[in-house]
Structure formats: C-alpha cells, structure tokens
C-alpha positions in Angstrom: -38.5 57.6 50.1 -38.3 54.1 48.4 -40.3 53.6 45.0 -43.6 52.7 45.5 -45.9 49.8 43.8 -49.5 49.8 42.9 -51.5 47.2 41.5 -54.4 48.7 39.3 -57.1 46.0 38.3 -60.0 45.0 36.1 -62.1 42.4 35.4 -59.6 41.7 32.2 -56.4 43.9 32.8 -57.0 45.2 29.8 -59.7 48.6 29.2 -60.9 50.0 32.5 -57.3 49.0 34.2 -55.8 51.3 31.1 -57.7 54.4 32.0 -57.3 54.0 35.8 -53.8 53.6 35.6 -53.0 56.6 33.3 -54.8 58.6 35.7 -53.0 57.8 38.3 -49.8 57.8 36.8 -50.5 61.6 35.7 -51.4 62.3 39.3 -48.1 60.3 40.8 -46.0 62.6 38.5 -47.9 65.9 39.6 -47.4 65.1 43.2 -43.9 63.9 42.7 -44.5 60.4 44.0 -41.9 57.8 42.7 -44.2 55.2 42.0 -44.2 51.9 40.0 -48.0 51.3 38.3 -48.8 47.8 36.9 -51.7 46.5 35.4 -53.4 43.1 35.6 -56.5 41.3 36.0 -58.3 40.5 39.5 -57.7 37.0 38.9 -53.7 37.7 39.0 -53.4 40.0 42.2 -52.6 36.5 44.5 -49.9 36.4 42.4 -48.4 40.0 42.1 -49.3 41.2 45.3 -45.8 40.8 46.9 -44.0 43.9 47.2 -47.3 45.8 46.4 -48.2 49.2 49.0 -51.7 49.5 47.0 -53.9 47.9 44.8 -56.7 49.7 43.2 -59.3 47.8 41.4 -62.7 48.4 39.9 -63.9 45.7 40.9 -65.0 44.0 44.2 -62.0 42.7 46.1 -61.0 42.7 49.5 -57.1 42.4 51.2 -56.2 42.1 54.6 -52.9 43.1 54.1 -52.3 45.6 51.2 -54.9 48.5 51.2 -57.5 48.7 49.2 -59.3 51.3 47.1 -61.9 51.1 44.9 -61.7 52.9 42.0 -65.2 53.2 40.3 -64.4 56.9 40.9 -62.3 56.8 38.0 -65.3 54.9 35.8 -68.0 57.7 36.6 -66.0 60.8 37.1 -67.9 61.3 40.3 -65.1 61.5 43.5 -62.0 60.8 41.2 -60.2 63.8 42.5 -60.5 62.6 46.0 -59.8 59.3 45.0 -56.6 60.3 43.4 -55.5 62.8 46.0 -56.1 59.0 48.8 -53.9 57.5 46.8 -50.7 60.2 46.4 -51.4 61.0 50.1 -51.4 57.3 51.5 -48.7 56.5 48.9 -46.6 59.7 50.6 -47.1 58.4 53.8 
C-alpha cells in the first residue's frame, strides 16, 4: 500500500491542528497505517491539497474531491474514537 497524506487544519495551523494531528498520528501508528500527516491553516489547503487522500479540519470546509472530515471530535472528546477509527479505515481502504 502506497504512503498516505492527510491534511489536518485549523483556523491558524498552529494549536488545535497540533493536537488533532498527534492524535491521529498515534492512531496511524496503532493501526499500522503508513501515513504522511501535515499541518497547515484553512487558508493554505488550495495550495497543498495535491497529492492529499484526506484533509481533516476543525473548521468549516467543504471539498469535492478529497474527503472530508470534521474533526471537532477531537476538540470535545465526544466521538473522537469513531472519528479516528473513519479515518485509519478510509485511509486503509
């Protein structure tokens, strides 16, 4: 299976996009899921989105061709477990 990229972003790319990405970097390595995590703002997605299988944000943002999950999960603790388990299993697919 080719290495897999994911976009993680916040309004800044700095704080929220931090803690979501550690989370799902943990949960990549648990699952065995060679996957490439980057950070970056909302604002720079247009721009790194090529090459990208996912993009997770925590804010509002919409994609017709890379899915999308929203990842307030990972802000209020409430559905982050099934959040993270979408992502290894659409990232294994």
């Amino acid at each position: 299976m080719a290495k897999k990229r994911v976009l993680v972003a916040c309004g800044t790319g700095i704080a929220t996009s931090t803690v979501v990405t550690i989370k799902i970097q943990e949960a990549l390595k648990v699952n065995h899921v060679d996957a490439e995590v980057v950070q970056c703002k909302v604002a720079e997605l247009p721009m790194k989105i090529d090459g990208a299988d996912l993009i997770v944000t925590t804010t509002a943002y919409e994609n017709s061709k890379v899915p999308v999950i929203r990842g307030l999960s990972f802000l209020t603790g409430i559905g982050m477990e099934k959040d993270l388990q979408k992502i290894v299993d659409m990232l294994k697919s």
